[in-house]
C-alpha positions in Angstrom: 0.0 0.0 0.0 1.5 3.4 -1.3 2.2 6.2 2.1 -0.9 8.1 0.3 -3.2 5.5 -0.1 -5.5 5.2 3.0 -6.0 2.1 5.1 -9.4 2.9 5.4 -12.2 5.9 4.8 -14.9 6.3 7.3 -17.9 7.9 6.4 -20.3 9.0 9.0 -23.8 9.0 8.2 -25.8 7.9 10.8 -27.6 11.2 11.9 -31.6 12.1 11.6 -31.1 15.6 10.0 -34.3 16.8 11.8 -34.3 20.3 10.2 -34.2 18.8 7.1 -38.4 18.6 7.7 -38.4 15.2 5.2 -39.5 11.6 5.5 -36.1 10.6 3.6 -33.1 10.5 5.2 -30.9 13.4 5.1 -28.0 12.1 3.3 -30.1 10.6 0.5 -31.1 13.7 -0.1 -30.4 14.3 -3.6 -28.3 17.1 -6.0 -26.9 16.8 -9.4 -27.7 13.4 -10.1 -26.1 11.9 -6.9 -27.2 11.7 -3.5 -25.3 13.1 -0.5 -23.3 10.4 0.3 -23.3 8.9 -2.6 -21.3 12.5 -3.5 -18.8 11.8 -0.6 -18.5 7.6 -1.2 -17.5 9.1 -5.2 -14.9 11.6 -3.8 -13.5 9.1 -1.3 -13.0 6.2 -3.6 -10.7 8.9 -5.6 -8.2 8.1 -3.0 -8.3 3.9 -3.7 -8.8 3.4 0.0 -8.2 -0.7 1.2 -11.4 0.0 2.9 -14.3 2.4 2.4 -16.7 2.4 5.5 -20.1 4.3 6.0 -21.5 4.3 9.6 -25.3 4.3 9.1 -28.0 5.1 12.1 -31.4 6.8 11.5 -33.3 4.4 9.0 -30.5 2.4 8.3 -31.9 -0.1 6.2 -32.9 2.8 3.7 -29.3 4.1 3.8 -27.5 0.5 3.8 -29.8 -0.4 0.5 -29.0 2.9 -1.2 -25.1 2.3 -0.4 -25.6 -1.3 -1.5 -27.1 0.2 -5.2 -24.4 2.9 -5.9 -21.1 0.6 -4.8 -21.2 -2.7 -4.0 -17.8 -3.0 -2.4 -18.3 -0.2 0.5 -19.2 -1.6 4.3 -21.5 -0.3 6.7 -21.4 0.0 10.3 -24.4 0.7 12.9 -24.5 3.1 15.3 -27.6 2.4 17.5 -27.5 5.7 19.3 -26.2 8.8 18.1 -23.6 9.2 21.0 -21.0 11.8 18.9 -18.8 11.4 16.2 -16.0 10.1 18.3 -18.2 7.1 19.0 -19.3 6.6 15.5 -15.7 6.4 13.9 -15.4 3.7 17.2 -18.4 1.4 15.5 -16.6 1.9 11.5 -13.4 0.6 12.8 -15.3 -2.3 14.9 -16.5 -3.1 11.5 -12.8 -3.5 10.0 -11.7 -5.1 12.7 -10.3 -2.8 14.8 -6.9 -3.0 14.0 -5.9 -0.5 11.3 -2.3 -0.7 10.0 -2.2 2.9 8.2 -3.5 6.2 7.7 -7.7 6.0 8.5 -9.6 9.1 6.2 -12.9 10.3 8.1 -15.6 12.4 6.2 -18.9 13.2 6.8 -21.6 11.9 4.6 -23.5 15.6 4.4 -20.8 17.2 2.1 -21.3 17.1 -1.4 -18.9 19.8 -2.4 -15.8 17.7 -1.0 -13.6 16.9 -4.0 -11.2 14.0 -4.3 -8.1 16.1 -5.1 -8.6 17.7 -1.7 -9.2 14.9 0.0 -5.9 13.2 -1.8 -3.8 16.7 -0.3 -5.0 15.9 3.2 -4.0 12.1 2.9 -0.6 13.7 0.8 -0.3 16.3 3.8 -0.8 14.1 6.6 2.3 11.8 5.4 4.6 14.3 4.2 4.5 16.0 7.8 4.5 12.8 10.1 1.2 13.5 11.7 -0.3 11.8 14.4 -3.7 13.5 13.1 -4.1 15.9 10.5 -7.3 18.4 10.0 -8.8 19.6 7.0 -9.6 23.2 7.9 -11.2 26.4 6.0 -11.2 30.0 6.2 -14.6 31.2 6.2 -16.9 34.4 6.1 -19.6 33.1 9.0 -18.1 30.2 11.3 -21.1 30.2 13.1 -21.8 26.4 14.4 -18.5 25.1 13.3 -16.0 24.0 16.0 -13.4 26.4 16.2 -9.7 25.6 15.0 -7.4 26.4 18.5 -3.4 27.4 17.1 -0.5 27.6 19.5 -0.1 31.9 18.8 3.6 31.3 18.8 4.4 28.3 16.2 0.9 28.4 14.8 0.7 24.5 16.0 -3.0 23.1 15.7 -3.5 23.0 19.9 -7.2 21.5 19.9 -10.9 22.3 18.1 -13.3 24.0 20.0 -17.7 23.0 19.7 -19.6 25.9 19.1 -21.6 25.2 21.8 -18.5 25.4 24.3 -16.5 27.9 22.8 -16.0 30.7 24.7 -16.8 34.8 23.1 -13.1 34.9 22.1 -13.2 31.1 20.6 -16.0 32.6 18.5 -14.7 35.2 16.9 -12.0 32.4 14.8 -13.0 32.1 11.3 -10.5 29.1 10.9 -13.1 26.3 11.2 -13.3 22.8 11.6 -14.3 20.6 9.2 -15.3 17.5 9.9 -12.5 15.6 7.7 -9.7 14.4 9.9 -6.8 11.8 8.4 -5.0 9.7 11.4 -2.6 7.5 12.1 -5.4 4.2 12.4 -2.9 2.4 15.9 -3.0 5.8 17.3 -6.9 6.7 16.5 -8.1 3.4 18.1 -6.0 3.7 21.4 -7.2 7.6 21.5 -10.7 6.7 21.0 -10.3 4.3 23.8 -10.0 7.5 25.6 -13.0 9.9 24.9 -14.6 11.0 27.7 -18.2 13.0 27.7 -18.3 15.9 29.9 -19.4 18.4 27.5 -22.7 20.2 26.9 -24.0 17.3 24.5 -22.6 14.4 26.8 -21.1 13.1 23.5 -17.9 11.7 22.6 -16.2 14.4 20.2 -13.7 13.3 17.4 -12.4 16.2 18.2 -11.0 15.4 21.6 -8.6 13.1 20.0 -7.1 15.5 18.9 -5.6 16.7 22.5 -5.4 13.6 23.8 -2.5 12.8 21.1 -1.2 15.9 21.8 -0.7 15.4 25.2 0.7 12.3 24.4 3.3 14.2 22.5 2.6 13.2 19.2 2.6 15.7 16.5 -1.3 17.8 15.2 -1.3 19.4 12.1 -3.4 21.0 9.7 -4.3 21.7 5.7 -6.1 24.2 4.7 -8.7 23.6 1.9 -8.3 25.6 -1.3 -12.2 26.5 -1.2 -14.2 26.7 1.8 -17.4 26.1 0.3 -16.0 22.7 -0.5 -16.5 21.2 3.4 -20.1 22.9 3.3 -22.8 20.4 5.5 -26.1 19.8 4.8 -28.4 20.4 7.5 -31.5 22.4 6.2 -32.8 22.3 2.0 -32.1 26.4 2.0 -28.1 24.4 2.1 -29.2 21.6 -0.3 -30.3 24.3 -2.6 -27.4 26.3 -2.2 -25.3 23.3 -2.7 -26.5 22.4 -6.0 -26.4 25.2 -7.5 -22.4 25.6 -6.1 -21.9 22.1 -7.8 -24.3 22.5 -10.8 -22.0 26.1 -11.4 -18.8 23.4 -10.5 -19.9 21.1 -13.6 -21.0 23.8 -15.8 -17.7 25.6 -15.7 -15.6 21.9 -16.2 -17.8 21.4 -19.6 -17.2 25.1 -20.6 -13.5 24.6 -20.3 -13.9 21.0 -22.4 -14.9 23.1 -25.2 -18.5 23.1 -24.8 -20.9 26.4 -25.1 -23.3 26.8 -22.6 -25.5 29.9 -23.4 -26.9 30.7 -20.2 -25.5 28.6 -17.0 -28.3 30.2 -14.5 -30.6 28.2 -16.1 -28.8 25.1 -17.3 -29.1 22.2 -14.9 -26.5 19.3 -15.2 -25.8 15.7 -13.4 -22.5 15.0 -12.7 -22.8 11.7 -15.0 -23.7 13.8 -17.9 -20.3 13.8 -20.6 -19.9 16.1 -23.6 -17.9 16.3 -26.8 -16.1 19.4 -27.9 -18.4 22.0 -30.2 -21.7 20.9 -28.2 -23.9 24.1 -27.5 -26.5 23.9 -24.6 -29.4 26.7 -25.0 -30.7 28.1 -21.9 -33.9 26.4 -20.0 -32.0 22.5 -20.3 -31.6 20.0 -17.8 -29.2 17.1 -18.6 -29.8 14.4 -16.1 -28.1 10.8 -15.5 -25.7 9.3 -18.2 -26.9 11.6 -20.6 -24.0 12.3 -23.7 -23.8 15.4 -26.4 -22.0 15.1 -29.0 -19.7 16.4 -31.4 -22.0 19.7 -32.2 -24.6 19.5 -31.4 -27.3 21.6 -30.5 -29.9 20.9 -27.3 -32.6 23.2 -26.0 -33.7 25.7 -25.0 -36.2 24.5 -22.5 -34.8 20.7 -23.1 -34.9 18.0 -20.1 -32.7 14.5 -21.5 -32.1 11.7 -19.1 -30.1 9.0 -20.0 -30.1 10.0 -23.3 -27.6 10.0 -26.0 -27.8 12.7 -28.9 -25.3 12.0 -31.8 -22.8 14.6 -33.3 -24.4 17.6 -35.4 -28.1 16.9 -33.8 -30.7 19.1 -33.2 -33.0 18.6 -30.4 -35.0 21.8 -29.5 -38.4 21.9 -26.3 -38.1 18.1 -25.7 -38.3 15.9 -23.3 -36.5 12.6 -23.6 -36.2 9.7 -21.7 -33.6 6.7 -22.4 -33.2 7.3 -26.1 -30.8 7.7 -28.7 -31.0 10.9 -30.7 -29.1 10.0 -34.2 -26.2 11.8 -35.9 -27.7 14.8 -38.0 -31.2 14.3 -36.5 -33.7 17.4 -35.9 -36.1 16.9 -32.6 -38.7 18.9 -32.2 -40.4 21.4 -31.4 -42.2 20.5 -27.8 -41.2 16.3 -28.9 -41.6 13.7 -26.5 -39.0 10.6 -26.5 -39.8 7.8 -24.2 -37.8 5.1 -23.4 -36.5 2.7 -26.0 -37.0 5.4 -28.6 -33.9 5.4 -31.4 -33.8 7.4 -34.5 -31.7 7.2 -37.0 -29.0 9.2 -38.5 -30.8 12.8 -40.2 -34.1 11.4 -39.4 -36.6 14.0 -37.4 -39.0 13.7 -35.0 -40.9 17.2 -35.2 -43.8 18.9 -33.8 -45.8 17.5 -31.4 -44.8 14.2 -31.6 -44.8 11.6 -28.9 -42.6 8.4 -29.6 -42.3 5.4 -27.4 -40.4 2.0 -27.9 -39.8 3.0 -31.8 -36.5 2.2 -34.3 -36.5 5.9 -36.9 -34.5 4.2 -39.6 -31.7 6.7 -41.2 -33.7 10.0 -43.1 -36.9 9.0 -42.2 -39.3 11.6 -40.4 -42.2 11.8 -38.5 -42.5 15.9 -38.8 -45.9 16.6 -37.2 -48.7 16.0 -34.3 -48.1 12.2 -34.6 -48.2 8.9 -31.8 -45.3 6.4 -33.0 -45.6 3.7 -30.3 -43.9 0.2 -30.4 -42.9 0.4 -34.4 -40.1 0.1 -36.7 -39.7 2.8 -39.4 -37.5 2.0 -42.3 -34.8 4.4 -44.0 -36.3 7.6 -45.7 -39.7 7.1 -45.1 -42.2 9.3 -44.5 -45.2 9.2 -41.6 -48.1 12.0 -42.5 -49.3 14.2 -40.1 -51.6 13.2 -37.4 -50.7 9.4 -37.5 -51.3 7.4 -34.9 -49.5 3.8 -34.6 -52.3 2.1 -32.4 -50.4 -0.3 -30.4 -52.7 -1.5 -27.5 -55.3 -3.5 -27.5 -56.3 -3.0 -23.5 -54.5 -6.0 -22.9 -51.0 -6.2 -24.9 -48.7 -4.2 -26.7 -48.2 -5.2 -30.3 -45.7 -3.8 -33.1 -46.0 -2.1 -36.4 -43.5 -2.1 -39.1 -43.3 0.8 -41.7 -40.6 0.0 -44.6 -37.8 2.0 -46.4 -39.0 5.1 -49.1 -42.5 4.6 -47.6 -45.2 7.4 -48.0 -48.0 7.0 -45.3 -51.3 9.5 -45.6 -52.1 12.6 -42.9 -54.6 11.1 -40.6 -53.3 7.5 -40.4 -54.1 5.3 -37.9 -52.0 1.8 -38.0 -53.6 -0.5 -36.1 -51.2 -3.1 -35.2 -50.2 -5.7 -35.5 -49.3 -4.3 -39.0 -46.6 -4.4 -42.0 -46.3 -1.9 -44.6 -44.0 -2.8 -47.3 -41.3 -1.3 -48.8 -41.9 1.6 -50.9 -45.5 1.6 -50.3 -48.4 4.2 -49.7 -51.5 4.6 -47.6 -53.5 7.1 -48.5 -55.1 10.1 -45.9 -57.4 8.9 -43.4 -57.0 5.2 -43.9 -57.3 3.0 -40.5 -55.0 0.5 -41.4 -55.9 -2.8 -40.4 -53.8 -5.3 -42.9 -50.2 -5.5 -44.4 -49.8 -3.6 -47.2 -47.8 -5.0 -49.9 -44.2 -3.3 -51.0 -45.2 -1.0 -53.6 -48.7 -0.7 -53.2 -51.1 2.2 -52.4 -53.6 1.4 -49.5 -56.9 2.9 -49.2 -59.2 2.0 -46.0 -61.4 5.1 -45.6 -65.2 5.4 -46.2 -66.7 6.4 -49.6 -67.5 10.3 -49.0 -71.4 10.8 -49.8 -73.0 14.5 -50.0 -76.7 15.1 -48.6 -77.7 18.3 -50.6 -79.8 20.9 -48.5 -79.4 19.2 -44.9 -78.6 22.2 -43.4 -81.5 23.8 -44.4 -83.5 21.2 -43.2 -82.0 20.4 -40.0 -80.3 23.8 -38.8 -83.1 26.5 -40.5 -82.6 29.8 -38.8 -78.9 29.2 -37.7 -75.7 31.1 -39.0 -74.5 28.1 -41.2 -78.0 27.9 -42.9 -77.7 31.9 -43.2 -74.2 31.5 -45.0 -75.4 28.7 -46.9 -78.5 30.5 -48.3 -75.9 33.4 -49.1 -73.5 31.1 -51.1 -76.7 30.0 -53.3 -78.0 33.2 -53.9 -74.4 34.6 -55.1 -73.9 30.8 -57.3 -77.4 31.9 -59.2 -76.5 34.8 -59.5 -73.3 34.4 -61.3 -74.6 31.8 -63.4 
């Protein structure tokens, strides 16, 4: 194991979050695509620890599944009551035995911001200065609530960290705060722990009291300060969620800017930290780009554009849609206000235009489906073209059946294909035909009534009304032209 590479990374998630007001548990709470601990889990795995340990509490079993979905190889450790942090980093090194041979990482599970490369300069810190226990501390405008950072005023030594809650008016007035992330020498952390006692306001055992109990054991406390203070910001109440996504969102925004991509108006794009781009992609303002969603080469999405797990293909156009697991084509033109469900895939310079709903449907390459159309569980060959106000009727109130539309097809406005159905290659179907058979390739398929006038019904049936008025009008201008 390299001198960087922690032993272990204990997580602590085990609180309520009360002021959070919310029937979900605080840290899975969720901004940009991840949720809070899953945030923290990502940034700690950065540093390839031997073990990665969250201690879980309040509804466990929620917070254990969640942990279980996101990475299958991190451990979790109870605490049954919420007796401080000191005795929650006790139960994660229970889990792991107890013995740790190594540098032990602990992080709280309600900071999103936290980056690995910060954590990896406390771990790089902590073994470069032969620290007993290192602290990750911040400068900050407001250190109201954070435990206070103690330095000897003569070597500027870390002496101890100070609760809020017992800090004295003096202690108060130290912006240098704590913040929660501590790396330690695991054989020394143990013993220490060991130690703890609980005569403070909360009757808690405080991490922070290891501190001066390796101290006074003469072992060296240092510190390194974070680059951004805004990184070690907790979660506590969603006026801080909010404020954390959009610190992160603006985080993301500004990597994909520097990639090469153009985003026209970052206050109101929203992106998930899964989302990847290619260089030349432009983002219009009003978008949201949610879970593994990809843009390629140049393309163009929005505005007012919301694609999860989607995948739009270099040089596409997708403009007011909403997609859900689809696959937007090279070349391909979506929408105006277009509506891609999942298992939706069209094809290279094909278009789904306005209005249209797809669902479960293959676009072959150039086909299009421009206007105020259903396409539901279908296949639609190369360079065909659906009319507008098709509807491919795919359920029958019991099962879902499919409809296949071949290559260079010409399909009618006012379609309805009623499946299950085949239309051949190269064929037609002519406006407001219900098609209920396969149409051969190359045929032209009518299925529409025979249209019969009733001469003077109007009259008849509406006298006195403002169509029979017009009507009346019409025939007295027809006689007297003729």
């Amino acid at each position: 194991m390299s001198a960087n590479r922690p032993a272990a990374v204990v997580v602590l998630a085990a609180g309520e979050g009360t002021r959070m007001k919310s029937a979900t548990p605080k840290v899975l709470h969720e901004i940009s695509g991840r949720s809070l601990v899953g945030h923290v889990v990502a940034a700690s795995r950065e540093l390839d620890p031997e073990h990665l340990v969250v201690v879980v509490g309040h509804a466990r079993e929620q917070v254990s599944a969640h942990l279980a979905e996101i990475d299958t190889e991190v451990r979790t450790a109870v605490q049954e009551q919420q007796k401080g942090t000191g005795h929650a980093v006790r139960m994660g090194l229970e889990q792991l035995g107890g013995g740790i041979d190594g540098t032990v990482i602990v992080v709280c599970g309600d900071t999103p911001l936290l980056t690995g490369d910060t954590l990896t300069g406390l771990s790089r810190t902590h073994a470069a200065d032969g620290n007993a226990v290192t602290v990750l501390t911040a400068e900050v405008p407001d250190s109201t609530g954070y435990g206070r950072i103690i330095r000897d005023g003569a070597s500027g030594a870390v002496t101890g960290i100070v609760e809020h809650k017992d800090a004295s008016e003096a202690q108060r007035a130290i912006r240098e705060i704590n913040s929660g992330v501590f790396a330690f020498d695991g054989q020394l952390l143990v013993d220490a722990l060991g130690k703890v006692r609980t005569d403070n306001s909360q009757g808690e055992e405080y991490l922070t009291d290891v501190l001066g109990i390796l101290r006074e054991a003469g072992h060296r406390v240092g510190a390194a300060v974070a680059g951004d203070h805004r990184e070690i910001l907790g979660i506590n109440n969603r006026v801080q969620l909010a404020e954390a996504r959009r610190l992160l969102n603006g985080r993301l925004l500004e990597r994909a800017m520097l990639g090469g991509v153009t985003v026209v108006d970052p206050a109101s794009t929203f992106v998930d930290v899964t989302v990847t781009f290619d260089q030349d992609a432009i983002v219009h303002p009003g978008t949201q780009l949610l879970g593994a969603t990809h843009l390629g080469e140049g393309c163009e999405v929005g505005p007012n554009s919301r694609l999860t797990d989607t995948v739009v293909g270099k040089g596409a156009r997708v403009n007011n849609t909403v997609a859900d697991r689809t696959e937007v084509g090279e070349g391909a033109l979506v929408g105006p206000y277009t509506y891609l469900r999942p298992g939706t895939r069209l094809g290279a310079r094909s278009k789904a235009g306005a209005y249209v709903e797809m669902k479960n449907a293959a676009i072959g390459e150039g086909a299009k489906v421009p206007h105020l159309s259903y396409v539901g569980d279908a296949t639609i060959g190369e360079f065909t073209n659906i009319g507008a106000a098709s509807v491919f009727v795919n359920y029958d109130g019991e099962a879902k059946h499919h409809t296949t539309i071949g290559s260079h097809c010409r399909t009618g406005s006012d379609n309805m294909f009623v499946a299950p159905v085949t239309v051949g290659d190269g064929a037609y179907t002519a406006a407001g035909s219900v098609i209920t058979k396969d149409v051969p390739a190359g045929s032209l398929a009518v299925a529409r009534g025979q249209q019969r006038n009733i001469e003077g019904w109007v009259a008849r049936k509406r006298p006195g009304s403002a169509a029979a008025q017009a009507a009346q009008s019409a025939a007295a201008k027809t006689e007297g032209e003729s």
